[in-house]
Rosetta silent file (secondary structure, phi, psi, omega in degrees, C-alpha in Angstrom):
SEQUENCE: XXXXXXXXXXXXXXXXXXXXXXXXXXXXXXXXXXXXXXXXXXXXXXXXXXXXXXXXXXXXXXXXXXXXXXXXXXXXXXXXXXXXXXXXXXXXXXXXXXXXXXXXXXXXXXXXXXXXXXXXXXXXXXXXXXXXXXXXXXXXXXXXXXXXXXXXXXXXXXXXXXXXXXXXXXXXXXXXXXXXXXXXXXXXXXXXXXXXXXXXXXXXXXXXXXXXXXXXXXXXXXXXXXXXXXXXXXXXXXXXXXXXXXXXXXXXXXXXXXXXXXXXXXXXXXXXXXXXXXXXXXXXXXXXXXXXXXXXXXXXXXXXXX
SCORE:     score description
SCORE:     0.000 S_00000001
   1 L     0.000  -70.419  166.769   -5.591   25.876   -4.236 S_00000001
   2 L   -44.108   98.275  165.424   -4.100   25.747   -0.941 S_00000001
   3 L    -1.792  -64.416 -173.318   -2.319   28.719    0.276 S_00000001
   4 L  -135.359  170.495  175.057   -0.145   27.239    1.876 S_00000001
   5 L  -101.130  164.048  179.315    0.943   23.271    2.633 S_00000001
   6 L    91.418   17.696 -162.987   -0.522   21.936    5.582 S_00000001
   7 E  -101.237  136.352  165.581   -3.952   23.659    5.820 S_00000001
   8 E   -81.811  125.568  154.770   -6.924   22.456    7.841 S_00000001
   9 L   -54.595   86.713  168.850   -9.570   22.002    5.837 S_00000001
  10 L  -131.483  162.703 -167.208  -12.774   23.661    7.021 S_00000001
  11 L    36.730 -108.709 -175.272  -15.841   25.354    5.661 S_00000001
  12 H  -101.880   24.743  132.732  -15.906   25.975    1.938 S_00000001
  13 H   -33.898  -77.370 -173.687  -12.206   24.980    1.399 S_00000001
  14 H   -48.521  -45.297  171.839  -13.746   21.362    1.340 S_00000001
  15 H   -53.292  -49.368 -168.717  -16.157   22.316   -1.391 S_00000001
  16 H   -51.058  -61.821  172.289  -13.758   24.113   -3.001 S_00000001
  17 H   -65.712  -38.908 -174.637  -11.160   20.761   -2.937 S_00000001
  18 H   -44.020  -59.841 -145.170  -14.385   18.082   -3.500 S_00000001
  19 L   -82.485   12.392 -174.426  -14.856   20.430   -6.819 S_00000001
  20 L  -105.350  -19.854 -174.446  -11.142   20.628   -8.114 S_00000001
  21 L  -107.862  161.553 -159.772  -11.240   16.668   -8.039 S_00000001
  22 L  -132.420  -48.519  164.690  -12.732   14.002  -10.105 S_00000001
  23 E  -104.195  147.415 -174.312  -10.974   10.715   -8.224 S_00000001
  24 E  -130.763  126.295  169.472  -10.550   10.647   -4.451 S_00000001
  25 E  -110.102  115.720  170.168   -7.967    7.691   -3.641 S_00000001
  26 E  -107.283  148.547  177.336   -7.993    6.298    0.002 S_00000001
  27 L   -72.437  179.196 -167.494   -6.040    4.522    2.164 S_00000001
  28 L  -152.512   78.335   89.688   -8.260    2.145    4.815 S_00000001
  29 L  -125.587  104.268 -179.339   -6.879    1.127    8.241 S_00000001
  30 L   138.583  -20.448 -169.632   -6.386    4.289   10.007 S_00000001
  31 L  -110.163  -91.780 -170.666   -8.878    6.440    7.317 S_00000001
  32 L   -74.679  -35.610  171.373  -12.152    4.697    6.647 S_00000001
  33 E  -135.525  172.201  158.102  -11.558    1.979    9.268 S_00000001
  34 E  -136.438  154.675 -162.399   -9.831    0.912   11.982 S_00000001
  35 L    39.235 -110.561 -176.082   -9.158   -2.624   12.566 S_00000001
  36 L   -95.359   -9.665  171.394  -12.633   -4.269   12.141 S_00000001
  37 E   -83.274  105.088  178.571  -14.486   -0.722   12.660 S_00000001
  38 E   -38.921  128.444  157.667  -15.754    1.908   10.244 S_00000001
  39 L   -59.217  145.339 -168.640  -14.594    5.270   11.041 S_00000001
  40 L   -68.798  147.386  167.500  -17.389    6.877   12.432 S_00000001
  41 L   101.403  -31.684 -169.751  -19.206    8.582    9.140 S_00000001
  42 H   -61.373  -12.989 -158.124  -16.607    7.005    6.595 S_00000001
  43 H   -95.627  -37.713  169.331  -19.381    4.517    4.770 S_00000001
  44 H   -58.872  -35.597 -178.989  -21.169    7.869    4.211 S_00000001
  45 H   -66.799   -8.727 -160.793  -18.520    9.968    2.938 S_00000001
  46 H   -82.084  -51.560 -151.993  -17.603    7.583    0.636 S_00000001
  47 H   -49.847  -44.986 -175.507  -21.138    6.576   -0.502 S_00000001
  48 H   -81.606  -27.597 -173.352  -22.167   10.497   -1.062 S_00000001
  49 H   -83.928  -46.865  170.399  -18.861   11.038   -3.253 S_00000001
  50 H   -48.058  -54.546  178.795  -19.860    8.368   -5.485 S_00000001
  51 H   -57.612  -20.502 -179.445  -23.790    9.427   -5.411 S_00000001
  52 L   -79.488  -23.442 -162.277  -21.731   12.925   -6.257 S_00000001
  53 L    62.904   29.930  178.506  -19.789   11.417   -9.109 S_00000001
  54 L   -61.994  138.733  165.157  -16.306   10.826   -7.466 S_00000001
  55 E  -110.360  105.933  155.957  -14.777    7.797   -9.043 S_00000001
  56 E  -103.262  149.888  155.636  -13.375    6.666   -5.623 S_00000001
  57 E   -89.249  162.996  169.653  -10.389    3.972   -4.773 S_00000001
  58 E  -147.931  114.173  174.479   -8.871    1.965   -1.816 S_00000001
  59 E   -92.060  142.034  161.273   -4.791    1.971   -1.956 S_00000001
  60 E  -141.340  126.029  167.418   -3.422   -0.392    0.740 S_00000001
  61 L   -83.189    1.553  167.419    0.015   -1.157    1.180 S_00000001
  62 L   -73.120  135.564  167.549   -1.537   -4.573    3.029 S_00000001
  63 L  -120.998   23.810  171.844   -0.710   -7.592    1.160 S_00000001
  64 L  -114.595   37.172  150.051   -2.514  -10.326    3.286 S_00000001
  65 L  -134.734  165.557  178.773   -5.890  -10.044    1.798 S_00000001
  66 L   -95.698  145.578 -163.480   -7.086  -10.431   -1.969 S_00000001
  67 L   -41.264  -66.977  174.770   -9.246   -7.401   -3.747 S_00000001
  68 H    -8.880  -62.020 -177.106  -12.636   -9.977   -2.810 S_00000001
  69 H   -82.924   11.440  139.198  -11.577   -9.972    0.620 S_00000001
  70 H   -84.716  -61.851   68.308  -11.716   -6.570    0.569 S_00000001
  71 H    61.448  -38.729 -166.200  -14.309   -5.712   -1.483 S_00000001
  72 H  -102.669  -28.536 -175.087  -16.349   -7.985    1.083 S_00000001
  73 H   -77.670  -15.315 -169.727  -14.937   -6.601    4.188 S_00000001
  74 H   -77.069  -64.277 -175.364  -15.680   -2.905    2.753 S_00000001
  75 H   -66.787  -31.043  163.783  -19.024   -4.242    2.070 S_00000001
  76 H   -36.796  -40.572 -136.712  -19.617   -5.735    6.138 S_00000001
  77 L  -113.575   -9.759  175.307  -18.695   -2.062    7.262 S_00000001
  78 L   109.763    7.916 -174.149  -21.101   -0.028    5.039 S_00000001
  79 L  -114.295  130.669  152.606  -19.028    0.904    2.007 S_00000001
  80 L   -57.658   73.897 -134.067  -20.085    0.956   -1.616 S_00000001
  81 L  -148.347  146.689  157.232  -17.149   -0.822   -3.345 S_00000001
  82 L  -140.182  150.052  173.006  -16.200   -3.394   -6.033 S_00000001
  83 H   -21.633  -33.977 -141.148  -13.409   -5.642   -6.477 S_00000001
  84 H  -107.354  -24.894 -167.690  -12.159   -3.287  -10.167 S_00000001
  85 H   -94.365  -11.339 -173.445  -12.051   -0.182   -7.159 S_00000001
  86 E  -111.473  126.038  157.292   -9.478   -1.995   -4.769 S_00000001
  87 E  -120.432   88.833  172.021   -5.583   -2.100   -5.061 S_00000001
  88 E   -97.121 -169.619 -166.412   -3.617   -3.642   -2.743 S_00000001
  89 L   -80.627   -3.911  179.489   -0.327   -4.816   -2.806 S_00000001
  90 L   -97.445  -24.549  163.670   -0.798   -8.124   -3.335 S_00000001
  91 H   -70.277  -48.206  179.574   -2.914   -7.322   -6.380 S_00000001
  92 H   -74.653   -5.531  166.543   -0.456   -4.984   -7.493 S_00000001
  93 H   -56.448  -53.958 -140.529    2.729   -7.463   -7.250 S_00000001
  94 H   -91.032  -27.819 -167.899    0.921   -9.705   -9.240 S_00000001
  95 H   -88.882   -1.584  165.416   -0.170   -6.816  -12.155 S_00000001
  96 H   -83.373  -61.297  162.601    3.857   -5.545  -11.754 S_00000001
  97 H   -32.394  -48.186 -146.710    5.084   -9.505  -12.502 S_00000001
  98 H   -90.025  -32.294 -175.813    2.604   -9.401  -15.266 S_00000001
  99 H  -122.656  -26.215 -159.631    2.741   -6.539  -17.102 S_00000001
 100 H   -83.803  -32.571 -156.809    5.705   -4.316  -16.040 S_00000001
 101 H  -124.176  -27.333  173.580    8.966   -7.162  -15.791 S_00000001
 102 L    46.894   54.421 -168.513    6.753   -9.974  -17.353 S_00000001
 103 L   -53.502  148.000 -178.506    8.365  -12.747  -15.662 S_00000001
 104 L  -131.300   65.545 -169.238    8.699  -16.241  -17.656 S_00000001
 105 L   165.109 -165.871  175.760    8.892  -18.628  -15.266 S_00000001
 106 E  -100.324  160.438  179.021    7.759  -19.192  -11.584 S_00000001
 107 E  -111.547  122.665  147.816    7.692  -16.869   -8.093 S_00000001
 108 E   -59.034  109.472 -175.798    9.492  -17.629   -5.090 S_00000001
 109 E  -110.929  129.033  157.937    6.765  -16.022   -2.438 S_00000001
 110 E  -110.363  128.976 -163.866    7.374  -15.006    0.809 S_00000001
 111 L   173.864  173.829  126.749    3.923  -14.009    1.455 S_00000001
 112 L   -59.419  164.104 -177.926    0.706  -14.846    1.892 S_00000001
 113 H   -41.518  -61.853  179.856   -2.447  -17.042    1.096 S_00000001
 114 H   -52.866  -65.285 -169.653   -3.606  -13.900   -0.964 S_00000001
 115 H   -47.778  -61.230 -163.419   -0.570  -12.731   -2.292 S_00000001
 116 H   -63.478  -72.931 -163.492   -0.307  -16.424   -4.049 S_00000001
 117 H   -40.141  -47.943 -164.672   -4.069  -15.967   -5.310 S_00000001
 118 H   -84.617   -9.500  160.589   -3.672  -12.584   -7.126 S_00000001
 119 H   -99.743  -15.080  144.755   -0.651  -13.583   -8.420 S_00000001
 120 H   -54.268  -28.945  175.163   -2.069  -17.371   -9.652 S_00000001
 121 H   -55.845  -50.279 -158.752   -4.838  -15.067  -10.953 S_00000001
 122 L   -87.062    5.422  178.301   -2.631  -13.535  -13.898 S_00000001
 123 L    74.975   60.574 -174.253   -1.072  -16.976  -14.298 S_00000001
 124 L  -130.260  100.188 -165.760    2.248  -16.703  -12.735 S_00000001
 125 L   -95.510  141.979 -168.594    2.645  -20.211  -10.475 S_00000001
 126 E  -116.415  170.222  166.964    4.254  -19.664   -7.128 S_00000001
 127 E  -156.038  147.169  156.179    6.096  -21.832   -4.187 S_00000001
 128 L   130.099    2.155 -163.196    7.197  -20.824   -0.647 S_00000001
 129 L  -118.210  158.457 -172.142    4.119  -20.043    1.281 S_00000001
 130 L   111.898 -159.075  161.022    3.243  -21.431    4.539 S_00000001
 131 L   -41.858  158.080  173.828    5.978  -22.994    7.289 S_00000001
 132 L  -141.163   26.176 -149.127    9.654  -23.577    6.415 S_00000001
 133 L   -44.513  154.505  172.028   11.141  -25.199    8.944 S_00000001
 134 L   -75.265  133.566  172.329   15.114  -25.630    9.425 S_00000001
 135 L  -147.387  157.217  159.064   16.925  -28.756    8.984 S_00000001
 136 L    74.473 -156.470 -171.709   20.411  -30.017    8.813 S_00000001
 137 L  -128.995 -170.055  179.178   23.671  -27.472    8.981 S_00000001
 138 L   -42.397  -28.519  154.065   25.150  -24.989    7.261 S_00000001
 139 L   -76.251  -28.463  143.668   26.453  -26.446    4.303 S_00000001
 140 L   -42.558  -56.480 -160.220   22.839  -28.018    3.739 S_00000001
 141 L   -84.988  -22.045 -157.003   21.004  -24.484    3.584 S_00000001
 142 L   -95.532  -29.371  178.632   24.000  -22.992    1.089 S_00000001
 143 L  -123.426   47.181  158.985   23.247  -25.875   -1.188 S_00000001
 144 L   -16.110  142.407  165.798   19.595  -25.802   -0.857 S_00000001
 145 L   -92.422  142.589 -168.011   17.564  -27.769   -3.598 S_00000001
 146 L  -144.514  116.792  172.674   15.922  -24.844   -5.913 S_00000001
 147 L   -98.565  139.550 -147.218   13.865  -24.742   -8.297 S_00000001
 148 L   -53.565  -21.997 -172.544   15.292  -23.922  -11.883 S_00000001
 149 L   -83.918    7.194  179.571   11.907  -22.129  -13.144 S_00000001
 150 E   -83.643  152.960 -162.256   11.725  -19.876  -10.592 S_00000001
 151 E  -162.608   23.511  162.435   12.728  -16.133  -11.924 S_00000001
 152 E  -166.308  161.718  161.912   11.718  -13.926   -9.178 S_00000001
 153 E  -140.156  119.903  175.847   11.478  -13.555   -5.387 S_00000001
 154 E  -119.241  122.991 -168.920    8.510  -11.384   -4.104 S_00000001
 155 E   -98.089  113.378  161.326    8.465  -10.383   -0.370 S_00000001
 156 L  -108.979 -155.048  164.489    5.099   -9.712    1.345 S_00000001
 157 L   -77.043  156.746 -176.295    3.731   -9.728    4.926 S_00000001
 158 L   178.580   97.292 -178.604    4.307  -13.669    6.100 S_00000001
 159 L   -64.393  -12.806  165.333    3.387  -14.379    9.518 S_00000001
 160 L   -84.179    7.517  167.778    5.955  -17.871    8.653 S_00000001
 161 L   -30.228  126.749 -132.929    8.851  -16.033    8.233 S_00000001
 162 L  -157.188  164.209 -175.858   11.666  -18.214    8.945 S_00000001
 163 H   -84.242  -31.857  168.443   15.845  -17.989    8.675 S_00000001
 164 H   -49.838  -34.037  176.094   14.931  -20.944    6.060 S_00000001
 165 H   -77.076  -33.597 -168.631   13.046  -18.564    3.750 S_00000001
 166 H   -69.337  -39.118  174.380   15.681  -16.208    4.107 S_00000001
 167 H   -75.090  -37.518  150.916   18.168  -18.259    2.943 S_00000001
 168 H   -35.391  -59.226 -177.147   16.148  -19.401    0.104 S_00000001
 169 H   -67.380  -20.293  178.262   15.435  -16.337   -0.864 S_00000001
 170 H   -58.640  -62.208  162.786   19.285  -15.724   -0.871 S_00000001
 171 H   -35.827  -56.492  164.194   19.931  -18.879   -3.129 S_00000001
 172 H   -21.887  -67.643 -153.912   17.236  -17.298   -5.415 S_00000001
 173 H  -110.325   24.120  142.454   18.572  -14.346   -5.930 S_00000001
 174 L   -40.815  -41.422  172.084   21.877  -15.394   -6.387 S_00000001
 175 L   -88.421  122.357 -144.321   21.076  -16.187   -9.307 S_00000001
 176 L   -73.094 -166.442  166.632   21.597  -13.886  -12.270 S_00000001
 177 L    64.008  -13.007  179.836   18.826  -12.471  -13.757 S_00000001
 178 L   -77.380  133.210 -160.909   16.453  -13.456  -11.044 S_00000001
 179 E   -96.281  143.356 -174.046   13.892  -10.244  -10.181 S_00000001
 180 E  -128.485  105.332 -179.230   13.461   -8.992   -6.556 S_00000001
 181 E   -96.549  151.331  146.414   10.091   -7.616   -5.818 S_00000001
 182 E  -126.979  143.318 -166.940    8.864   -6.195   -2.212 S_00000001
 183 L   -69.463  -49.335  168.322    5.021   -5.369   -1.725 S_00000001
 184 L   175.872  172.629 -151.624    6.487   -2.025    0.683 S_00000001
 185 L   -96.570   18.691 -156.221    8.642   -0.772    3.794 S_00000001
 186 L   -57.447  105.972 -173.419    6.249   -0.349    6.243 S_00000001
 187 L   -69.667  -44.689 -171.155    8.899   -0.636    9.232 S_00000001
 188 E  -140.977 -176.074 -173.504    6.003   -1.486   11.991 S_00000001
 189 E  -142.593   81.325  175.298    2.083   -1.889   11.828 S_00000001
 190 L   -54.121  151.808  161.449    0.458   -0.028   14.807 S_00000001
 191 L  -119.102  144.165 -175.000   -2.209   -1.229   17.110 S_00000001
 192 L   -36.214  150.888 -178.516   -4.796    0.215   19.406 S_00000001
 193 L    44.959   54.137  150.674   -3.437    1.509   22.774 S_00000001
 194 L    74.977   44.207 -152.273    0.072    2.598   21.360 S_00000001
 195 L  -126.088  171.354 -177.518    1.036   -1.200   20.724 S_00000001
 196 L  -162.231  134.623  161.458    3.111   -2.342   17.458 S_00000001
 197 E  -118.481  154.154  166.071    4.391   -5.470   15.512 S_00000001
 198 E   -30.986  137.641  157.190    6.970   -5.581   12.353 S_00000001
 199 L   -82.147  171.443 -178.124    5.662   -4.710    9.756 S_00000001
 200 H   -71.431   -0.137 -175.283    6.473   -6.238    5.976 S_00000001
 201 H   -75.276  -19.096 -171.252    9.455   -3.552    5.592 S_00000001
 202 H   -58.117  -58.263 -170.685   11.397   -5.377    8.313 S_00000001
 203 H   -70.761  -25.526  139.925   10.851   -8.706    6.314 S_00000001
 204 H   -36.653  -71.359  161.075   12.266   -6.709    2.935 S_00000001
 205 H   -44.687  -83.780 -154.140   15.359   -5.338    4.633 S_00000001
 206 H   -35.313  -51.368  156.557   16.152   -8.519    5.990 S_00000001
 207 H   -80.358  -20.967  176.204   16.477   -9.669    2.754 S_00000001
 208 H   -50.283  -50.592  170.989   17.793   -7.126    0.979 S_00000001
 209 H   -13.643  -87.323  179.177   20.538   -7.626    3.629 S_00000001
 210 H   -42.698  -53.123 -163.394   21.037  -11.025    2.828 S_00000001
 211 L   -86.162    1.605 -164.987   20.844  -10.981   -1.235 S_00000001
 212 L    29.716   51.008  174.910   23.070   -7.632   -0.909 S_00000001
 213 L  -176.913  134.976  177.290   20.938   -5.874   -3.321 S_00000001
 214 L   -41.482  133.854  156.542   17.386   -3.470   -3.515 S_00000001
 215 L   -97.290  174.494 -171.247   13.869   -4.545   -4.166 S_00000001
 216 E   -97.773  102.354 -165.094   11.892   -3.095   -6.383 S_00000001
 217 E   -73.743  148.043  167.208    9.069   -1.852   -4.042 S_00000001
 218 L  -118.887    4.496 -165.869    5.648   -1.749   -5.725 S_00000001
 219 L  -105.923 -153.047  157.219    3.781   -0.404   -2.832 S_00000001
 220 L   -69.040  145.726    6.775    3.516    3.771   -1.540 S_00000001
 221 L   -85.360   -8.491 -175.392    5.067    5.705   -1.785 S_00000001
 222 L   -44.038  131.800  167.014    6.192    4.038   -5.365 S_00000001
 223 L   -79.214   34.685  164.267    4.625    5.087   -8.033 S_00000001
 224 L   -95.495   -9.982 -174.126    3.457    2.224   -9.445 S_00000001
 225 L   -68.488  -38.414 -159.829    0.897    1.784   -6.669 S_00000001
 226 H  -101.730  -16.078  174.206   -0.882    5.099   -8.079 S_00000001
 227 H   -79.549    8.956 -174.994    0.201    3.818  -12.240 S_00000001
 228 H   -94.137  -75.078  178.550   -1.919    0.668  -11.328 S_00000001
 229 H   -28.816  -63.770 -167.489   -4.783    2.663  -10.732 S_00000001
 230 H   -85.249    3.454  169.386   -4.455    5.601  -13.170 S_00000001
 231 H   -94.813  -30.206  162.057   -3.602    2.853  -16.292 S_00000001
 232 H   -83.498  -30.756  175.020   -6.799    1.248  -15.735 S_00000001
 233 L  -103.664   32.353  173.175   -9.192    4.164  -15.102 S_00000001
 234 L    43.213   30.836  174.842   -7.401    6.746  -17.109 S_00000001
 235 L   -61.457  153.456 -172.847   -6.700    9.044  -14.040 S_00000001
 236 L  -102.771  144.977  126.089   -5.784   12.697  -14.560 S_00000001
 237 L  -115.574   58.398  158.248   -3.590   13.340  -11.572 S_00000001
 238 L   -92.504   -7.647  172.480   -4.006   16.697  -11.070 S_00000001
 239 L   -64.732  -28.918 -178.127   -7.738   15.974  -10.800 S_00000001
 240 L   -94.385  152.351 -172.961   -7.116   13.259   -7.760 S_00000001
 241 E  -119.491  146.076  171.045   -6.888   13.440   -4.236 S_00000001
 242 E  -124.209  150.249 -163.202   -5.125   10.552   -2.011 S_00000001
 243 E  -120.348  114.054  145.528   -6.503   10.486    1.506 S_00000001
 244 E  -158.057 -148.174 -163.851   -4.735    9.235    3.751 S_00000001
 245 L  -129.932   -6.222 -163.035   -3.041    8.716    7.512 S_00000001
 246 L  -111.007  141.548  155.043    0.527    7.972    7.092 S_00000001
 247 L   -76.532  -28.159 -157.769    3.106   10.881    5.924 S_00000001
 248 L   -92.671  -29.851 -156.837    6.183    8.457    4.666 S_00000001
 249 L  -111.533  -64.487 -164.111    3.275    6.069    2.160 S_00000001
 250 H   -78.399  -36.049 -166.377   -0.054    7.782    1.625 S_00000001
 251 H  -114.771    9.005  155.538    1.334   11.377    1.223 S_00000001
 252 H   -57.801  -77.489  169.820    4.660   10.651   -0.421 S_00000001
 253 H   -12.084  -74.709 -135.258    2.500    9.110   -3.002 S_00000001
 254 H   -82.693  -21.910 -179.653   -0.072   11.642   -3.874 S_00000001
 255 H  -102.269    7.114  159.921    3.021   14.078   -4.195 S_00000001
 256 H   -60.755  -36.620 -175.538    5.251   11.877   -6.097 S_00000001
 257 H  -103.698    4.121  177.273    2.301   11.164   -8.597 S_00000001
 258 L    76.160   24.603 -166.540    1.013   14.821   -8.617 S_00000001
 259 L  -105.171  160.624  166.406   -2.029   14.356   -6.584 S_00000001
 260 E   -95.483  150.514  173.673   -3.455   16.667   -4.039 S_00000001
 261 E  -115.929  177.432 -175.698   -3.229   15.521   -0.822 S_00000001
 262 E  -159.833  130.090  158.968   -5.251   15.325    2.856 S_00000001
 263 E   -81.194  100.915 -166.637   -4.083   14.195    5.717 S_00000001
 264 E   -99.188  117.860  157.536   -6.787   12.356    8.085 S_00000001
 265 L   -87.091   42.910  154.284   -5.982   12.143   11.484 S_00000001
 266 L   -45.696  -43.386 -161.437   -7.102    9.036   12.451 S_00000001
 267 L   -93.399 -146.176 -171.399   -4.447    6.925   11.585 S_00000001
 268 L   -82.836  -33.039 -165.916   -0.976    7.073   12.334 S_00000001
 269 L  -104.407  158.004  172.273    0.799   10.548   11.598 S_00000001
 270 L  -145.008  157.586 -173.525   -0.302   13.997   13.290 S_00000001
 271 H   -31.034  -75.530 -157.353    0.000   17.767   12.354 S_00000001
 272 H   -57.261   -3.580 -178.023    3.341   18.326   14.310 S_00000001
 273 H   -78.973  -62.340 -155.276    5.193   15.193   12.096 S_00000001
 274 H   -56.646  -49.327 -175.376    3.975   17.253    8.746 S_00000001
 275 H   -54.800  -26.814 -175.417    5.143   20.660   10.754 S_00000001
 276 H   -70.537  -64.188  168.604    8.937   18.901   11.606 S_00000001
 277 H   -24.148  -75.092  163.713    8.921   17.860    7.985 S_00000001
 278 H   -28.312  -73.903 -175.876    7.898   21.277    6.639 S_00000001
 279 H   -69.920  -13.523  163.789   10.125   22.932    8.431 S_00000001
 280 H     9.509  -85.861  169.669   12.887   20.609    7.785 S_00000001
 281 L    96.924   -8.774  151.058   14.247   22.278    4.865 S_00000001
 282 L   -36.414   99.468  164.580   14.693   18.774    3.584 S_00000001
 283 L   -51.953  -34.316  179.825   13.531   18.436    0.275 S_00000001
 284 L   -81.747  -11.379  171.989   12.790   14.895    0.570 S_00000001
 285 L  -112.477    6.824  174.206   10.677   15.286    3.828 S_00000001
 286 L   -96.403   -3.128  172.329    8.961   18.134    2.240 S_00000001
 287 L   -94.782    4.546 -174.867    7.183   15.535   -0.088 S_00000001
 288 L   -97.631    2.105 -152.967    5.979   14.053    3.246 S_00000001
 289 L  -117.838  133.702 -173.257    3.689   17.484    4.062 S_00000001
 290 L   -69.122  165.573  158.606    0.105   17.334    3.262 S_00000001
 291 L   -63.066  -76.837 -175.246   -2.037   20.029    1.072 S_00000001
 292 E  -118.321 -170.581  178.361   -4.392   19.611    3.712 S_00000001
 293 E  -142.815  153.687  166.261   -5.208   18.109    6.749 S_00000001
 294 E  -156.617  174.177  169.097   -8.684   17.126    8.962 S_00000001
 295 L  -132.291   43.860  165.577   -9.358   15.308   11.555 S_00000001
 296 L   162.063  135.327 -175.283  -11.493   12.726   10.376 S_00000001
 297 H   -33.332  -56.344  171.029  -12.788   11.956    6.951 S_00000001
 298 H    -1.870  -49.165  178.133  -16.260   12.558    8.692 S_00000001
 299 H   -34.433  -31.022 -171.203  -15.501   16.329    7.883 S_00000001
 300 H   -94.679   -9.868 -168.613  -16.247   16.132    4.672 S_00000001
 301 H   -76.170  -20.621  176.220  -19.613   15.085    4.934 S_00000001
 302 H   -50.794  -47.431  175.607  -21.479   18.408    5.377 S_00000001
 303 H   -58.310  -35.005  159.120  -20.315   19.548    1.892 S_00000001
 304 H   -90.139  -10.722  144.066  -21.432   16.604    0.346 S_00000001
 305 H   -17.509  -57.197  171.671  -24.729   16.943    2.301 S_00000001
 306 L   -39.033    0.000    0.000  -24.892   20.316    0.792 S_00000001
């Protein structure tokens, strides 16, 4: 459709893209909301694609809330949503234990309260979350007490992060055969008025470090985050659009998986990141450059108005 990559979307372009697609997938803190705030216009745009007959999603690379606690915060803010339409990463850890590596055995979690529920949902029992505190010396943490059923270690967000978990996780995966998940690499997690904290890729790396060996990321840009989706609802994707605000996660994805993409500038990334990419000549930063671009979902609403 697009000429070119990198086009702002205006006037019957947007019709044009609504009517080429069947699923719209979006990302949500930076797109539909920010922090505790709707974008302005986002609970309509969603609301009218559905009343429209959009089968829409919400991909999050967050893994410290469970689909509910989505599903409920979606509903506070004005969005039309159920639990079966939200995939985050903590849901999708637990459907990657479950169905793709089909673990026999228990999870080491570094992670959150959530992250433990959705993966206690599919019946996979976990240890590790909360505090960890350090005791004793050096010879003490290398001969840790472990427990034998565990047969993975999956790395989320975990405001306890601790050199004890780290080490733990080392002992783990030490061990052969033991599987090394990470929910995704998100280096930092901006906040209003140009502020920032680590993010969960920091807490990945760290370990990777340590266990001298790769997780298997499940969140964007991986494509299992968009095979989660499209194995339960039978997505086409050249029919789907992924919405989002980040270039390295949301629009890696949709062109890894074959989706069209749209770049909302709301969020995190802006036009001149996709133009450095683009012009690059990098192949691998040329999967970071949007189809299209706007600069807030809002944009769309005339068309479905229409």
């Amino acid at each position: 459709m697009a000429a070119s990559k990198c086009t702002r979307l205006t006037g019957s372009l947007v019709k044009q893209l609504l009517d080429s697609v069947d699923s719209v997938l979006f990302d949500c803190d930076g797109v539909i909301w920010r922090g505790d705030q709707a974008i302005p216009g986002a609970p309509d745009v969603i609301n009218l694609l559905k009343k429209n007959g959009k089968r829409v999603f919400f991909v999050t690379n967050n893994s410290t809330k469970t689909r509910k606690m989505y599903t409920d915060k979606l509903a506070t803010l004005g969005f039309n949503a159920c639990e079966e339409e939200v995939f985050g990463t903590a849901y999708c850890s637990a459907m990657y234990l479950k169905t793709v590596s089909k673990i026999q055995g228990k999870v080491y979690l570094i992670g959150s309260n959530a992250m433990r529920q959705e993966i206690e949902n599919v019946g996979i029992q976990t240890i590790g979350v909360g505090p960890d505190p350090i005791s004793g010396v050096q010879i003490d943490w290398a001969n840790v007490s472990l427990d034998p059923e565990v047969k993975a270690v999956v790395v989320g967000f975990d405001q306890h992060f601790s050199y004890m978990k780290l080490n733990k996780a080392l002992q783990y995966l030490s061990v052969p055969g033991c599987l090394f998940v990470g929910t995704n690499t998100d280096t930092r997690l901006p906040l209003e008025g140009g502020k920032a904290v680590p993010g969960t890729g920091c807490l990945v790396k760290a370990v990777e470090t340590a266990a001298q060996r790769p997780a298997q990321v499940v969140g964007k840009p991986s494509n299992f985050m968009f095979d989660c989706v499209a194995s339960q609802f039978n997505l086409d994707p050249a029919r789907s659009l992924m919405v989002g605000d980040r270039l390295d996660t949301d629009i890696m994805l949709g062109t890894n998986c074959g989706l069209k993409t749209l770049l909302t500038l709301t969020g995190v990334s802006t036009v001149a990141d996709a133009v450095h990419h683009q012009t690059s000549g990098c192949p691998n930063r040329a999967g970071m450059v949007p189809d299209y671009y706007v600069d807030t979902i809002a944009e769309l609403l005339p068309a479905l108005q229409g």
